[in-house]
C-alpha positions as MATLAB code, in Angstrom:
seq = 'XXXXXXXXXXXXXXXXXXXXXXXXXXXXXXXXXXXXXXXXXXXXXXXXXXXXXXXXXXXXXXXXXXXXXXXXXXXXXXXXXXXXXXXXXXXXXXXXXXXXXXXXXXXXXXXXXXXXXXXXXXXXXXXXXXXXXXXXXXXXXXXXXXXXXXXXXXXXXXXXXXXXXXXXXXXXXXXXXXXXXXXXXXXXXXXXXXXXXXXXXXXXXXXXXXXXXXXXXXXXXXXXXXXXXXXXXXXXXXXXXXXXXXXXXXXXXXXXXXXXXXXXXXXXXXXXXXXXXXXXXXXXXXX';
ca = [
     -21.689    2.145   20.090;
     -21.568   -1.189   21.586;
     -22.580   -2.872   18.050;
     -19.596   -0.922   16.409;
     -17.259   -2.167   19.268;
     -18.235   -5.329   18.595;
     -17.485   -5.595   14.933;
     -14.419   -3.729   15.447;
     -13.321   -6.657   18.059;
     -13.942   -9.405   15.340;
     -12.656   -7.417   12.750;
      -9.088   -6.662   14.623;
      -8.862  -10.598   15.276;
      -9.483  -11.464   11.404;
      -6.799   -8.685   10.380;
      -4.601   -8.524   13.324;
      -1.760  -11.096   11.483;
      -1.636   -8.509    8.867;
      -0.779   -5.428   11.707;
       3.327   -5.875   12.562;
       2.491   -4.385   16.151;
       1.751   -0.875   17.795;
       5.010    0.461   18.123;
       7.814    1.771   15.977;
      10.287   -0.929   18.212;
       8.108   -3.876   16.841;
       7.707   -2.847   13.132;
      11.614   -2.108   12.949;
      11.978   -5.783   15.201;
       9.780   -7.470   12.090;
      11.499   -5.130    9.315;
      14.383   -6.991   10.140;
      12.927  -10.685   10.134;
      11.962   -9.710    6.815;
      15.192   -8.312    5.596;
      16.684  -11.632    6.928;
      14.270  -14.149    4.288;
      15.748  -11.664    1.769;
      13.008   -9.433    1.096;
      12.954   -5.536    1.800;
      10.191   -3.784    3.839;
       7.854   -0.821    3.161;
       6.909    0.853    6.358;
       3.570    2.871    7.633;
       2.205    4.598   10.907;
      -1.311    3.703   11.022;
      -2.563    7.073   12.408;
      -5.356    8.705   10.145;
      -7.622   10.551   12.642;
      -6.063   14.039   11.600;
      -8.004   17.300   12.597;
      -5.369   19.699   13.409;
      -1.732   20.888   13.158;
      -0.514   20.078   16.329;
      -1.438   15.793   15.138;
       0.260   16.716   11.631;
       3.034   17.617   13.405;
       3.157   14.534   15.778;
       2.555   12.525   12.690;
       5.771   14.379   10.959;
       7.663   13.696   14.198;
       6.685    9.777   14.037;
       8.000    9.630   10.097;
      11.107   10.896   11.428;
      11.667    9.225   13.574;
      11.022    5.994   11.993;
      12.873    7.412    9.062;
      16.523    8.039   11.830;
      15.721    4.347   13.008;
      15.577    2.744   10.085;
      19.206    4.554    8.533;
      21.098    3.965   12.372;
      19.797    0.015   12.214;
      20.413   -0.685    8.586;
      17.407   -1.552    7.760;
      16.542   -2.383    4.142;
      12.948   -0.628    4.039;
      11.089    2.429    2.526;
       8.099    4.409    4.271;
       4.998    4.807    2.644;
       2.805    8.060    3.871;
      -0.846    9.547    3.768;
      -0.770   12.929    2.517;
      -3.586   13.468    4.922;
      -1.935   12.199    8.126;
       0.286   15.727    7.872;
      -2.376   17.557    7.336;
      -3.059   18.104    3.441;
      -7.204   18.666    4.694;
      -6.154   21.008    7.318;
      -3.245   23.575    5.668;
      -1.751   22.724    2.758;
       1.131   24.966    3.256;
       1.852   23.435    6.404;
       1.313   19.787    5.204;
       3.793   20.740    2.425;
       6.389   22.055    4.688;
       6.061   18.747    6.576;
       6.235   16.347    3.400;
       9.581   18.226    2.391;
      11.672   17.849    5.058;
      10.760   14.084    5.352;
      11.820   14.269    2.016;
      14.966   15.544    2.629;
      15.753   14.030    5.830;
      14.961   10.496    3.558;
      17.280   11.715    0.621;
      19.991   12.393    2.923;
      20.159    8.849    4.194;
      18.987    7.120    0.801;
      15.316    5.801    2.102;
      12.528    5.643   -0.215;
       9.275    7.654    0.626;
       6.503    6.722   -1.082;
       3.462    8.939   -0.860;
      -0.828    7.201   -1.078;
      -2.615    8.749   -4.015;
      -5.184   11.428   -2.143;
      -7.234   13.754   -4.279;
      -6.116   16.567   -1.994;
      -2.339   15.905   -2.756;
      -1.955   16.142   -6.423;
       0.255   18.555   -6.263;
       3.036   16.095   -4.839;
       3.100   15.511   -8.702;
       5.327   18.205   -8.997;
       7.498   16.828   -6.813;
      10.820   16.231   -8.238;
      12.576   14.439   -5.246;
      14.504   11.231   -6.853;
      13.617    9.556   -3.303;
       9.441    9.952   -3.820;
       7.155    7.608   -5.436;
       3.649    7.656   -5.835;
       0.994    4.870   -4.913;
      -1.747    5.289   -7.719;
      -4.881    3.474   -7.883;
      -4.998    0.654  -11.150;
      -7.762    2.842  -12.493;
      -5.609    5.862  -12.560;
      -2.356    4.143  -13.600;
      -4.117    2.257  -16.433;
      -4.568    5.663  -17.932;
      -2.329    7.776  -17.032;
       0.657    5.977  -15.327;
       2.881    6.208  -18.430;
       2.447    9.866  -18.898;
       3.084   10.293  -14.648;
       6.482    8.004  -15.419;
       8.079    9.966  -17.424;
       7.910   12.995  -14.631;
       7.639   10.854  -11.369;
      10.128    7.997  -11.608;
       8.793    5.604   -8.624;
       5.544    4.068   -8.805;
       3.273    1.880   -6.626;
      -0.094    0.155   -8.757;
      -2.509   -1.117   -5.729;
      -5.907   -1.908   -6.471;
      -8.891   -0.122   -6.730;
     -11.107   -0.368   -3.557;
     -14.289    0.284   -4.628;
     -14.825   -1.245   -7.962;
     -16.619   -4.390   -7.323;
     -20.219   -5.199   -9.090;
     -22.944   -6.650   -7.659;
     -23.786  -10.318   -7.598;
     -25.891  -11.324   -9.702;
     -28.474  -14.670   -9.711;
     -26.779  -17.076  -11.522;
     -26.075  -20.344  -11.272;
     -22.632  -21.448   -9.401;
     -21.008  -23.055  -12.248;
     -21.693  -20.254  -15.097;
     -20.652  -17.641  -12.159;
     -17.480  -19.380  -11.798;
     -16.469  -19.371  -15.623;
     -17.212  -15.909  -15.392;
     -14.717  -15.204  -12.585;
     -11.669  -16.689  -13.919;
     -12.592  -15.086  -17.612;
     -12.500  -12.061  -15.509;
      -9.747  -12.921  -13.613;
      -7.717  -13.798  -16.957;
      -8.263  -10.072  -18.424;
      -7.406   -8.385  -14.946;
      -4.054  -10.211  -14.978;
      -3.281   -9.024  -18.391;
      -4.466   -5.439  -17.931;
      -2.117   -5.033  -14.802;
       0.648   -6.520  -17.164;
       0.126   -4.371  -19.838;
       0.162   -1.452  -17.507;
       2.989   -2.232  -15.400;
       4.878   -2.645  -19.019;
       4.199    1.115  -20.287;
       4.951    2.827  -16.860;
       8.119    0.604  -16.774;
       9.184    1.295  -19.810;
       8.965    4.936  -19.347;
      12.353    4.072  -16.938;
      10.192    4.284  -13.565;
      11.214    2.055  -10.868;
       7.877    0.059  -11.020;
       5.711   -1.754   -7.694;
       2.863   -3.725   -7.764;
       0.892   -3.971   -4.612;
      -1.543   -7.110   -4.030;
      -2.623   -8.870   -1.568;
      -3.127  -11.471   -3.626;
      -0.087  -13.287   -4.519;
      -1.104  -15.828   -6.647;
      -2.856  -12.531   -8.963;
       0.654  -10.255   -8.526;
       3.153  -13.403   -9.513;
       0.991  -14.117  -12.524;
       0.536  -10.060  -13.643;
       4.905   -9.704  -13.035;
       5.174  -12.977  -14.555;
       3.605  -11.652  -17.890;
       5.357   -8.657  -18.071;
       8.637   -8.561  -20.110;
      10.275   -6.115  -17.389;
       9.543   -9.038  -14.944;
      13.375   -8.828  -13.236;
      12.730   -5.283  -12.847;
       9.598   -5.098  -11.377;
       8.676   -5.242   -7.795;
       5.897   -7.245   -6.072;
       4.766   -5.914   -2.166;
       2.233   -8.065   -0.092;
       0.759   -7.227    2.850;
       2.466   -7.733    6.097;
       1.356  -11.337    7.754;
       2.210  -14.612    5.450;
       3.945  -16.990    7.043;
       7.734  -18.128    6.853;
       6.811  -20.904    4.759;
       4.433  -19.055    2.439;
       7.208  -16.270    2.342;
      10.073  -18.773    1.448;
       7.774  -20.311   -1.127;
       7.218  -17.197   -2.719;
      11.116  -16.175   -2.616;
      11.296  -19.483   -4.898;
       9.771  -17.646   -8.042;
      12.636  -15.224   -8.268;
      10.982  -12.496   -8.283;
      11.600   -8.969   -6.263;
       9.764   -9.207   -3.312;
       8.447   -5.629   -0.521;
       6.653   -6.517    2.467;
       3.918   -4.120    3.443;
       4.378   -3.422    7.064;
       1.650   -1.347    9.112;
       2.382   -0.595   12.849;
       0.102    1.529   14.977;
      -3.313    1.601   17.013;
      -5.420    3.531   13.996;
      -5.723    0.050   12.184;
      -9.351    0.583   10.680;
      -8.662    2.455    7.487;
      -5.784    0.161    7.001;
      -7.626   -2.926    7.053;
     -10.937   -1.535    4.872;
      -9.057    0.372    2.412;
      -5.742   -2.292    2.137;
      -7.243   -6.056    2.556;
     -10.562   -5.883    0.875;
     -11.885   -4.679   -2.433;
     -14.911   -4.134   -4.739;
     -17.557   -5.722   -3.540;
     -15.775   -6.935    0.119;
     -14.490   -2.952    0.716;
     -18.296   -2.318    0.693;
     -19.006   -4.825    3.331;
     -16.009   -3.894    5.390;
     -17.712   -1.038    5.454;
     -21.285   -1.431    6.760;
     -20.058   -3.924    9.313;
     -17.602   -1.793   11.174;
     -20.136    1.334   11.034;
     -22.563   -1.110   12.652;
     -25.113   -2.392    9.811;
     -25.996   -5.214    8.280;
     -24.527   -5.596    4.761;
     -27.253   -7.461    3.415;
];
């Protein structure tokens, strides 16, 4: 236990730029900074640890709230959701009855919900709510996001986290070629895919918390004005302003809460990195 606490206390110090606080009050407080360089914000409560009703509930309570703050301030922001946090494992009924009346309370005030792609949740799918949109996993919305556009009209492309290969022994320069060959057909398959779902009519997102990879992959695509790019929550003024340069639409990710674990694994590393993430914060050695 006192390995794990460890990790976890060098781990919160790499990623704590990327957290905008614990409390609703200081995500709203930074939601606004944000809205002020011109950019809008996509809100979260990191609180995954979900094994009953009576924390659903609390978690349904917290969206509301959030969800009342952000329509009495003005704030220019959406809300992004795990299915899970209300309880999709636990009772599906129930975590349905909780999804649709954050849905409604959102739709009466015009805020966005977006909902994390969870096996378990499929069935938000069938959701026809104009104010829901869907975060789907590249992999998924590669294949399928055009088909999902023309019945869900809002969705989010983040990356895959778990589709990273192993190193192999090479030497540094030939690895290097390799990478930025790779790099090269990555860009173009995310622009290829943002341009079918788009083109369905779906308000289109691209999360990434690369920005250098998402400028490039909006930059290629001909519904470039259109599209939106969201980065995670923690560049600086300068970077920010340098990015609002490339005209391009511009979402901040912004994650408040204590639960900031899953967040940080499953949001700021991938492939290869998610794996490590991983071992170290369970307390082994990733070599």
């Amino acid at each position: 236990m006192e390995g794990n606490s460890f990790f976890a206390n060098v781990a919160f110090r790499l990623v704590r730029k990327h957290i905008a606080g614990t409390t609703v009050a200081k995500a709203l407080k930074n939601a606004m900074t944000i809205n002020g360089m011109g950019m809008g914000a996509t809100i979260t409560f990191l609180n995954d640890h979900v094994d009953s009703l009576p924390k659903a509930k609390y978690n349904q309570s917290a969206y509301m709230q959030l969800l009342h703050q952000i329509s009495r301030l003005n704030i220019r922001a959406e809300v992004s959701i795990r299915p899970s946090q209300l309880g999709y494992r636990i009772d599906e009924n129930a975590a349905e009855k909780h999804m649709s009346e954050i849905l409604s309370y959102a739709e009466k005030h015009n805020i966005v919900v977006w909902s994390e792609h969870e096996n378990e949740s499929g069935q938000l799918f069938d959701m026809h709510e104009k104010n829901l949109g869907i975060e789907l996993p590249y992999s998924i919305a590669e294949k399928s996001g055009a088909k999902i556009g023309q019945k869900i009209k809002r969705i989010k492309v983040v990356p895959d986290i778990e589709n990273g290969k192993e190193e192999s022994e090479e030497n540094e320069e030939s690895k290097e070629k390799k990478e930025k060959a790779a790099k090269k057909v990555k860009i173009s398959g995310y622009a290829n895919c943002l341009d079918r779902i788009a083109g369905t009519g779906a308000f289109t997102t691209l999360l990434s918390h690369d920005y250098h990879f998402g400028i490039k992959a909006i930059s290629r695509s001909k519904y470039r004005k259109d599209l939106i790019l969201e980065l995670p929550f923690g560049y600086s003024r300068e970077r920010l302003a340098k990015i609002g340069r490339e005209r391009i639409n511009v979402n901040i990710y912004t994650p408040y809460g204590k639960d900031w674990i899953p967040y940080a694994v499953n949001r700021l590393t991938e492939g290869k990195r998610h794996k490590i993430a991983k071992l170290i914060l369970e307390g082994r050695h990733p070599g």
